[in-house]
MMTF fields as JSON, N, C-alpha, C and O atoms, coordinates in Angstrom:
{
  "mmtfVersion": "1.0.0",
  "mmtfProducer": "UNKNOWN",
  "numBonds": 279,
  "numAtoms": 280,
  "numGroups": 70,
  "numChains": 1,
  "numModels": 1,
  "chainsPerModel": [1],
  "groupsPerChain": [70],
  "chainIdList": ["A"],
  "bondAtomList": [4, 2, 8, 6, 12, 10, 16, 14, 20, 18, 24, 22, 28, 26, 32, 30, 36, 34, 40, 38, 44, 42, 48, 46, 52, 50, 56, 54, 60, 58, 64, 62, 68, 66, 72, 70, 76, 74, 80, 78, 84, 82, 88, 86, 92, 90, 96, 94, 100, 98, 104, 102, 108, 106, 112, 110, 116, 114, 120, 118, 124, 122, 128, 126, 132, 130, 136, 134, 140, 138, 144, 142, 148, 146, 152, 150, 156, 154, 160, 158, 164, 162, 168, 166, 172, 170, 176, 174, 180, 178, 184, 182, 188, 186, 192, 190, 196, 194, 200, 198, 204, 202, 208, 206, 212, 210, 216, 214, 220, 218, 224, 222, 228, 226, 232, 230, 236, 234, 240, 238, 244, 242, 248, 246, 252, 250, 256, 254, 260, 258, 264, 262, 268, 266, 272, 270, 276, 274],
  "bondOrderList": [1, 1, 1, 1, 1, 1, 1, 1, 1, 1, 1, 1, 1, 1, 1, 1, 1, 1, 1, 1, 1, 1, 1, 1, 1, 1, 1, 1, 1, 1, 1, 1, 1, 1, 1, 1, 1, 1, 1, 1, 1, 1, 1, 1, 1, 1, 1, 1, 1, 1, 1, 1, 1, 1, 1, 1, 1, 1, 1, 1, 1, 1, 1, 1, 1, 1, 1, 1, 1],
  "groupList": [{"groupName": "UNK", "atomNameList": ["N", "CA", "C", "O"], "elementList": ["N", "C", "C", "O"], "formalChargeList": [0, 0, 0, 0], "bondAtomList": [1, 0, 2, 1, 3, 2], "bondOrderList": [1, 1, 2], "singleLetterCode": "X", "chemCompType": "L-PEPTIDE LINKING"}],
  "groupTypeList": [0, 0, 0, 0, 0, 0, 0, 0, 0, 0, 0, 0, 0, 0, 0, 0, 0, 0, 0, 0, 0, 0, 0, 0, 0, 0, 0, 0, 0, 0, 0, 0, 0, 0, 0, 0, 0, 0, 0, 0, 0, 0, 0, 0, 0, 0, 0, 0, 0, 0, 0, 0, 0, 0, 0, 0, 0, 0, 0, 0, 0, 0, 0, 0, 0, 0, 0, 0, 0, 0],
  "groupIdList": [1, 2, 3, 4, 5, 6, 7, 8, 9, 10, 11, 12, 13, 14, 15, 16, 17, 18, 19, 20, 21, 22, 23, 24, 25, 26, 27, 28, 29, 30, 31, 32, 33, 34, 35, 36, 37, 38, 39, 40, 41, 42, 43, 44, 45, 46, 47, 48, 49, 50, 51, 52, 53, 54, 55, 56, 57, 58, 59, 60, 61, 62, 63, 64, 65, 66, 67, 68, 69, 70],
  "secStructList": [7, 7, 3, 3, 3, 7, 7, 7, 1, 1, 3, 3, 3, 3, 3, 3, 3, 6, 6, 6, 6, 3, 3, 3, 3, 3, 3, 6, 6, 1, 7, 3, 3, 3, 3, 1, 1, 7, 7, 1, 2, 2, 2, 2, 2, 2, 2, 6, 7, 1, 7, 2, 2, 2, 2, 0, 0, 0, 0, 0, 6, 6, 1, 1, 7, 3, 3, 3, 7, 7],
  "xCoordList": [-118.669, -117.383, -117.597, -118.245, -117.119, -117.097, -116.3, -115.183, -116.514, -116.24, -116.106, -117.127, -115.088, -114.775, -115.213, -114.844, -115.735, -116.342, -115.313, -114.699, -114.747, -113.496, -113.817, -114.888, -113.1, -113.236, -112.987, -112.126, -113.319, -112.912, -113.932, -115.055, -113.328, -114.26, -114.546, -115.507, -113.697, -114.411, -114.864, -115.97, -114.056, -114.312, -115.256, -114.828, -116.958, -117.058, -116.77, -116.734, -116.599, -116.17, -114.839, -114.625, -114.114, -113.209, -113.236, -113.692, -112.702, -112.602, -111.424, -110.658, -111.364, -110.223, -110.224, -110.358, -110.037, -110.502, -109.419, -109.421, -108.506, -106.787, -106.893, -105.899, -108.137, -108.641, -108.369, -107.478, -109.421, -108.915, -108.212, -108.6, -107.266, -106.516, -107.842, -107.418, -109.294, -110.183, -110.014, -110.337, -109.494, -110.117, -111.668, -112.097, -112.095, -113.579, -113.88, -113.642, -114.266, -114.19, -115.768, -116.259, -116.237, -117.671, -117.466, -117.186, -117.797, -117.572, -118.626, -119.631, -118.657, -119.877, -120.543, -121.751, -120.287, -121.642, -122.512, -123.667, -122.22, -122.824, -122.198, -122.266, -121.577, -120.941, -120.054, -119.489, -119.784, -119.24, -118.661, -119.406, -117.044, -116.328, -114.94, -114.317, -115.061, -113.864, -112.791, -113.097, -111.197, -110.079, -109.529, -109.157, -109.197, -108.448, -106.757, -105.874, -106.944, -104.703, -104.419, -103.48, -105.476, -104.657, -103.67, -104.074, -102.419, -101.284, -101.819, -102.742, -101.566, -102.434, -101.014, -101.175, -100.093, -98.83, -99.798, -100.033, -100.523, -100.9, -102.056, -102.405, -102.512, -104.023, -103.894, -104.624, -102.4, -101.961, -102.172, -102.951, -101.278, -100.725, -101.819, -101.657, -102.773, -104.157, -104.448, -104.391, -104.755, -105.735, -105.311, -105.886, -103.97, -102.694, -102.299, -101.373, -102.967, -102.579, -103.38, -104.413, -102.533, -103.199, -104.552, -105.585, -104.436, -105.612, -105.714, -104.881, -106.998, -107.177, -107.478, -107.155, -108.015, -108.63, -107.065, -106.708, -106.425, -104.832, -104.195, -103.494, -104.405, -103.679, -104.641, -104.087, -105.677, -106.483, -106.067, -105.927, -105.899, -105.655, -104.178, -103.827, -103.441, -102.353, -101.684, -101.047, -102.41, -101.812, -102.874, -102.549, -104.045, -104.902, -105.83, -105.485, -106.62, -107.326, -106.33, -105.217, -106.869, -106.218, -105.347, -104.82, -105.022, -103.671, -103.976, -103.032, -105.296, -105.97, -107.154, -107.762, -107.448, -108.666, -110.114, -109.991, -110.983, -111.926, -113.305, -113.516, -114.356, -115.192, -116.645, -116.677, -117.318, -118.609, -119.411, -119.722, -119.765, -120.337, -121.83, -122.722, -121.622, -123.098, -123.102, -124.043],
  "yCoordList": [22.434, 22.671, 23.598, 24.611, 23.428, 24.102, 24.938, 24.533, 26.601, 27.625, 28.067, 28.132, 28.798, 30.138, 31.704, 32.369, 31.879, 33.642, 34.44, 33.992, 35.398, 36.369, 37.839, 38.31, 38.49, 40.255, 40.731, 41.611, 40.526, 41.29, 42.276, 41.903, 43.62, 44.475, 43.537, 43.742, 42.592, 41.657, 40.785, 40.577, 39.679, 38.537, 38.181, 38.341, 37.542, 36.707, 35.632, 35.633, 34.833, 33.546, 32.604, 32.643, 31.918, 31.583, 29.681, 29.421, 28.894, 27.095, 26.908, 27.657, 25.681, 24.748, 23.313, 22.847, 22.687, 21.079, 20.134, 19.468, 20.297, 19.429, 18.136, 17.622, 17.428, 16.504, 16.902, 16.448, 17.884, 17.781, 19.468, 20.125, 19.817, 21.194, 22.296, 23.442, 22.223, 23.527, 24.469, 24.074, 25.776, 26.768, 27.499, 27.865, 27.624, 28.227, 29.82, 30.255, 30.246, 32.076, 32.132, 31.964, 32.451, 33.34, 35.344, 35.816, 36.073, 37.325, 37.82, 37.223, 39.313, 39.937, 40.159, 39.995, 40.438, 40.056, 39.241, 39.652, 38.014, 36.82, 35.406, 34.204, 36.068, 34.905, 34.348, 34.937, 32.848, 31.958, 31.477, 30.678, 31.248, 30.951, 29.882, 30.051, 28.977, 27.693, 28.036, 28.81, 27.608, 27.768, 26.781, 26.597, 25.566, 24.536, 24.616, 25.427, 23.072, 23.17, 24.172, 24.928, 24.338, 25.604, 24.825, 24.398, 24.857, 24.538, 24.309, 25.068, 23.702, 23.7, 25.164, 26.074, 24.996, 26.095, 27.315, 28.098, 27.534, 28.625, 28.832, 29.998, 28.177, 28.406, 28.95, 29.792, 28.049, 29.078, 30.328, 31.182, 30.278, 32.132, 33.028, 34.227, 32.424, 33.332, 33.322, 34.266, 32.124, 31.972, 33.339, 34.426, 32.931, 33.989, 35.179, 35.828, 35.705, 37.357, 37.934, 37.537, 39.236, 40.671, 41.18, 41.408, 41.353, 41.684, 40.387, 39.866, 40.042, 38.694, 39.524, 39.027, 40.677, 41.397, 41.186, 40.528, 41.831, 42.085, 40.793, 40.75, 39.74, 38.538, 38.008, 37.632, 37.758, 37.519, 38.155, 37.487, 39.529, 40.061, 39.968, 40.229, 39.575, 39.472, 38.159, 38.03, 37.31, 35.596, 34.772, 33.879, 34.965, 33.924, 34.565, 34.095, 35.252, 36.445, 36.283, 36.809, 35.385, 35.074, 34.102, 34.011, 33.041, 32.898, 31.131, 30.367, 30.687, 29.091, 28.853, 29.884, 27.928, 27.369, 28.027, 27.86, 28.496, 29.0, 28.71, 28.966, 28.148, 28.287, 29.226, 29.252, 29.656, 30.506, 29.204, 28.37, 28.967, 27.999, 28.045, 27.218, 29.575, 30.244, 31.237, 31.888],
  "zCoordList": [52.666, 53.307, 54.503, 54.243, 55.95, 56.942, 56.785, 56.462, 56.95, 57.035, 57.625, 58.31, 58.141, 59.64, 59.187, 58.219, 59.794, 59.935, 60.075, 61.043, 59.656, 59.371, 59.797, 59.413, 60.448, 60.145, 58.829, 58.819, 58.044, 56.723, 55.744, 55.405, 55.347, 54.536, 53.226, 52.486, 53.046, 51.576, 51.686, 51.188, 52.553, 52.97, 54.087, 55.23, 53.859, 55.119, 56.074, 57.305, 55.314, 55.34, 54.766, 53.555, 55.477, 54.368, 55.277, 56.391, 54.463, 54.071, 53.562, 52.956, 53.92, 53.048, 53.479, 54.611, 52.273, 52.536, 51.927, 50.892, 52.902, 52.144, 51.636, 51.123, 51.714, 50.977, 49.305, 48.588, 48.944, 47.672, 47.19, 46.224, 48.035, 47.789, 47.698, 47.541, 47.757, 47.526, 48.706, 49.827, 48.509, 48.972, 49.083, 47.989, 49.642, 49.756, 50.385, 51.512, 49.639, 50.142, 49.488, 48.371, 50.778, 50.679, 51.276, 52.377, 49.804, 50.363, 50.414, 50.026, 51.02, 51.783, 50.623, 50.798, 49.6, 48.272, 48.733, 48.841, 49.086, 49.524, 48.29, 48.547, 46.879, 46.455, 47.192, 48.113, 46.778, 47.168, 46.591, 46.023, 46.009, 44.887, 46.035, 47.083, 45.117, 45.499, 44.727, 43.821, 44.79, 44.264, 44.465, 45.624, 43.284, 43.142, 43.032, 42.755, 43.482, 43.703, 44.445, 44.196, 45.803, 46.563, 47.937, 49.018, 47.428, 48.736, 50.132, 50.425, 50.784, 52.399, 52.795, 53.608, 52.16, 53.407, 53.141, 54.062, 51.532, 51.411, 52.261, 52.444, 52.644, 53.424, 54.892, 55.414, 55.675, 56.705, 56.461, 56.884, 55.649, 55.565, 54.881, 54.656, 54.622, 54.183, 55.671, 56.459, 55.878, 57.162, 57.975, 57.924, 58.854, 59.827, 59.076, 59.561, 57.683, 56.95, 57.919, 58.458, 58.083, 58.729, 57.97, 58.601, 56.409, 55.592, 54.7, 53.959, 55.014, 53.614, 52.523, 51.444, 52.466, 50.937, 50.331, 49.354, 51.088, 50.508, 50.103, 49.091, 50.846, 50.137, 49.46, 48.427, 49.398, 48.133, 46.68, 45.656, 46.782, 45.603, 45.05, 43.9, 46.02, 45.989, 44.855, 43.809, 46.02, 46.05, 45.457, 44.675, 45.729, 44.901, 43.71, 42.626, 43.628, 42.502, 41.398, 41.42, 40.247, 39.12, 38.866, 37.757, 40.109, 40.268, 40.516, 40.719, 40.467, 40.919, 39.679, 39.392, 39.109, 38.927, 39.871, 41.085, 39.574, 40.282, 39.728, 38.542, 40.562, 40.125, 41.134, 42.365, 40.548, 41.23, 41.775, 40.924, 43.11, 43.643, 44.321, 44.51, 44.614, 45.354, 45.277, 45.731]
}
């Protein structure tokens, strides 16, 4: 999945593939964890958030199907 490079203290990387609803978040750990049935409206508004740490923990962290990918 093609990924965009982010300013974020958690996040490096973030994806989304409206094909099959996956979110994709690679953080500066270097894991790489996908999130199923994620909304495309929601992926805007991750994408366009001021802090992704903050809407991560917010809106998706606990809240999707997830699996550890890398």
């Amino acid at each position: 999945m093609e990924r965009e490079y982010i300013e974020s203290s958690m996040i490096r990387s973030i994806g989304f593939d409206p094909n099959t609803s996956t979110l994709e978040i690679e953080f500066n750990s270097g894991a790489v964890w996908q999130y199923f049935d994620f909304p495309e409206s929601s992926w805007y508004e991750f994408r366009n958030s001021e802090s992704k740490g903050k809407y991560f923990n917010r809106e998706i962290r606990n809240h999707y199907r997830e699996s550890r990918v890398g």
